[in-house]
N, C-alpha and C positions, 0 to 999 in steps of 0.2 A: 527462797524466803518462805517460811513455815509460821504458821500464828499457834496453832491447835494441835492436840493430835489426839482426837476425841471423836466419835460419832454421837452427835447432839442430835435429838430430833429435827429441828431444824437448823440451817447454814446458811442462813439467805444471803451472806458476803462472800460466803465458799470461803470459810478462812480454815476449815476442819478438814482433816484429813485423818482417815482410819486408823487405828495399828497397826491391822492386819496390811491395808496398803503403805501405810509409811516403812514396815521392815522392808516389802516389795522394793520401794525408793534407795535404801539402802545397799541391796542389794545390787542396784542396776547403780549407783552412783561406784561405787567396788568396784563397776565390773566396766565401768566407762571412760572413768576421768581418774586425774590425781587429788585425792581426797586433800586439802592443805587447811590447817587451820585460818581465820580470817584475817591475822595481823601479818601472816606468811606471805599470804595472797597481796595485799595493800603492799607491804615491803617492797615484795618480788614485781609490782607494777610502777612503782616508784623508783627502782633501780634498772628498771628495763629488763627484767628478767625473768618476767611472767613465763612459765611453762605452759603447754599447750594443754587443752583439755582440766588448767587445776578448777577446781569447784570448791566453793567452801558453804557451807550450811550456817543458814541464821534463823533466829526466834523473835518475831514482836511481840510485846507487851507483858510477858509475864505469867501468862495463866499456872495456875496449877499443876495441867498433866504433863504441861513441857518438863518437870520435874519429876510426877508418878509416872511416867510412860513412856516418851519419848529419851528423857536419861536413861534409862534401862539398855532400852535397844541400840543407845548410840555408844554406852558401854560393850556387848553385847559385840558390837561392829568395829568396835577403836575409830568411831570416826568422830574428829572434831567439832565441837559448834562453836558460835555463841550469840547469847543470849542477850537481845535487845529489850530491857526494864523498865514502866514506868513504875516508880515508887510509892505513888499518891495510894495505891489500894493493899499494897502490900503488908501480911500477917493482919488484914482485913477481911472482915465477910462482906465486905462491899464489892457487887459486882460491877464492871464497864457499865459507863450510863446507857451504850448502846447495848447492850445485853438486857440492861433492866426496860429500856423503854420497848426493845425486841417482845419482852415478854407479858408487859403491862396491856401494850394494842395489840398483839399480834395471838397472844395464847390465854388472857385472861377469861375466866367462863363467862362472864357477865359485865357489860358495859353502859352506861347510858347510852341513850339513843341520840344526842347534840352533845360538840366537841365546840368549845371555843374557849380560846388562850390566846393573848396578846403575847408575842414572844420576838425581844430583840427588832420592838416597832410594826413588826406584821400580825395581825388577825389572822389565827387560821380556826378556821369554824367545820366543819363538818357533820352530815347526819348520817346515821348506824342507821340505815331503814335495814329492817332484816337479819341484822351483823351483833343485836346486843348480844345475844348467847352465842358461844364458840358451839356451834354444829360441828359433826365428825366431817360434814364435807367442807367446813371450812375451814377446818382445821388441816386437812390433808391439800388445800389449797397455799396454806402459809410453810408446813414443814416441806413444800418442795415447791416454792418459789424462792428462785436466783434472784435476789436485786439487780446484781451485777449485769443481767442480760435480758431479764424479761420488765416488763410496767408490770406495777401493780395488782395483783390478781382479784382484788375485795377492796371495799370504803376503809376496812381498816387497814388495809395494807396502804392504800393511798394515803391517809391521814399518819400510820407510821412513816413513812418516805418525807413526806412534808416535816414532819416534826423534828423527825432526823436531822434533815438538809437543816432545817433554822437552829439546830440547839449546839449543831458540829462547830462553828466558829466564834461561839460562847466562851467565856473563862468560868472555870469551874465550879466557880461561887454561882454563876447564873445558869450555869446548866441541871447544879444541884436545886435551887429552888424553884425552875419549871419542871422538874421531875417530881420533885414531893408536890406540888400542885396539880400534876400528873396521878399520882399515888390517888389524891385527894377527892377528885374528879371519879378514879376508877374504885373507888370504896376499899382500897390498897391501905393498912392502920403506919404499915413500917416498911422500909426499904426492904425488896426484893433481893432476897441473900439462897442463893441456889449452890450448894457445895461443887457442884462440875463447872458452874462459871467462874470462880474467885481467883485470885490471885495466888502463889503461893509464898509460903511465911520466909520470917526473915533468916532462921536454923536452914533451910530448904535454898536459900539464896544463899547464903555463904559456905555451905556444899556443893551448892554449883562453881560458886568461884574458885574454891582449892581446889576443884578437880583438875589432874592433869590435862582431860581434853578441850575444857570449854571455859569460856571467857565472858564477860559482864562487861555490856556495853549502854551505850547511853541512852534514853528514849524517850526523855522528859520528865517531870514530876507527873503530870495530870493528862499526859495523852496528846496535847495542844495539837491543834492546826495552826501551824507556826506563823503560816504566811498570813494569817488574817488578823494578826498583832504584832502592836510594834516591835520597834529591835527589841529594846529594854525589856520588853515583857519576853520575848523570843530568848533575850541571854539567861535571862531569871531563870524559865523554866529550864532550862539546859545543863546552866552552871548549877543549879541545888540540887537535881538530878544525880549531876555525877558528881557532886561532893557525898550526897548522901550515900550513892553507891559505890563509894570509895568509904568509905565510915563503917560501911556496914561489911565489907570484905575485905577491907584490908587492902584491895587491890589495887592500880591504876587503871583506869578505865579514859582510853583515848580513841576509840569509835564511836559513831553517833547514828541513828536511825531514825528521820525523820518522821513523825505519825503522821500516817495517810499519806505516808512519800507528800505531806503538803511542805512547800517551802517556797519563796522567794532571795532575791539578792542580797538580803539583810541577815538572813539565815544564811547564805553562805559566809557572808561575814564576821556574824556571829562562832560560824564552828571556825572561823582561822583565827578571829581573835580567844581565844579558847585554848586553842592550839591543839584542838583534836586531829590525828592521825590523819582520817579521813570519815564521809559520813557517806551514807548511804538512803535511796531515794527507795522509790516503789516499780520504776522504770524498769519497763523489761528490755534490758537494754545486756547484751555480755559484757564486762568485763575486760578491756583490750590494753594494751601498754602506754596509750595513751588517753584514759579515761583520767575525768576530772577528779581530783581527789576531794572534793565534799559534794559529788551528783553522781557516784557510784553506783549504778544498776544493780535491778534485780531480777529473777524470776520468779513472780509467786506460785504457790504450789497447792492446785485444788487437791482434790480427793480423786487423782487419777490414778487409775490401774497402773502396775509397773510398767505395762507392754506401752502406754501412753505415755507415762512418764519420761521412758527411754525415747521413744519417736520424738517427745519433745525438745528434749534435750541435746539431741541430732541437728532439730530443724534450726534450733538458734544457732548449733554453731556453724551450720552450712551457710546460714545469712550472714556472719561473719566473714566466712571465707569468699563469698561470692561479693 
């Protein structure tokens, strides 16, 4: 599972990986496994006839260079993907709310000194002592802070993580208007539209889809954290999703990728009354002949050197075998 294939100054989710290391990836996936496109893969475990070592490569969300960059190289390689799309930002300059609010707290030069925003019933308040101006050392403390593995390094990293956590299981009506109050607060006139963050256009989508290697799969309209809304709202965002990206390719699109691998039992319900193929979590889990077919494992893939890449892609399947 690949989000990015970009070197951004900062990756605090590790969702980016380099060029130079993703051809590395290529290379060692070539030289390891059976490269199989992902509806091969799904089929061949649904008939009980998974081959050993197959791999299949996937994309969350959409971004831009998964199109200028990462298509290149997987031309380049003849190696299949496909491409898991939310549509809400597409042939937009609107970046992920988590990109925008990443770069409102976390890299803006200048901030007030007190934070408070009632959001989704919590008060969260906050004081900048020290933090209103982005210093070089505090800057070089956000472009290489992990969320994923470390706490917060600075008050505004703390107060990003907070804001984060409260706005992820919002509907997008309400995440868009504590963000422009966000904007508002940080003397921000317009939404923050940065060309390396945005999505890409819908010509650049429906070139992905005719391609012979790669495929358009489902991933929401707005991103959703499935599990933390009802069915209804959980089929809504699903079913317009993959109408739309079916309208817009001409394709069928009958795989699904959870955002934030978030989902509960109603979401699996959801993808079988749907009658999607199958869907796919965030779990680092392989891949086996009897995996569930809508809680499909993943493994995501930071920005590790090839020599890492390969040791890890050993160690999964030896936990398998053992």
């Amino acid at each position: 599972m690949y989000h990015r294939i970009a070197a951004p100054e900062a990756d605090i989710w590790d969702i980016a990986v380099s060029p130079a290391h993703f051809e590395g990836h290529l290379q060692v996936l070539q030289s390891l496994g059976c490269m199989v496109p992902l509806q091969e893969l799904v089929e061949n475990v649904q008939r009980g006839t998974l081959k050993k070592n197959s791999i299949a490569l996937t994309f969350d969300d959409g971004y831009l260079d998964n199109f200028l960059t990462a298509k290149p190289l997987l031309e380049q390689y003849g190696i299949p993907a496909t491409f898991f799309v939310s549509t809400g930002n597409l042939g937009s300059a609107k970046e992920f709310w988590w990109d925008e609010l990443e770069y409102l707290l976390l890299f803006a030069q200048t901030l007030p000194a007190q934070f408070t925003q009632a959001i989704a019933g919590e008060t969260i308040s906050a004081a900048l002592p020290g933090e209103t101006h982005l210093t070089e050392a505090l800057r070089q403390q956000h472009t290489t802070w992990n969320a994923c593995l470390a706490p917060p390094p600075s008050q505004r990293a703390r107060l990003f993580f907070q804001v984060w956590q409260a706005l992820k299981p919002l509907p997008v009506t309400e995440q868009e208007r504590h963000l422009q109050k966000i904007r508002e607060w940080a003397g921000v006139s317009a939404p923050v539209s940065r060309a390396d963050f945005v999505s890409m256009s819908v010509p650049q989508l429906k070139e992905l889809a005719a391609h012979r290697l790669f495929t358009i799969g489902a991933h929401t309209v707005h991103h959703a954290a499935l599990a933390c809304h009802a069915q209804a709202f959980q089929e809504q965002e699903i079913a317009q999703n993959r109408h739309q990206l079916q309208v817009l390719t001409g394709q069928p699109v009958d795989l699904l990728a959870y955002p934030y691998g978030n989902y509960n039992a109603e979401t699996l319900q959801v993808a079988e009354k749907l009658n999607f193929r199958a869907a796919f979590t965030t779990e680092e889990q392989v891949v086996t002949k009897g995996a569930h077919p809508y809680r499909m494992g993943r493994l995501q893939v930071p920005d590790w050197s090839p020599a890492v890449f390969a040791r890890e892609i050993k160690k999964a399947w030896a936990l398998v075998k053992s």
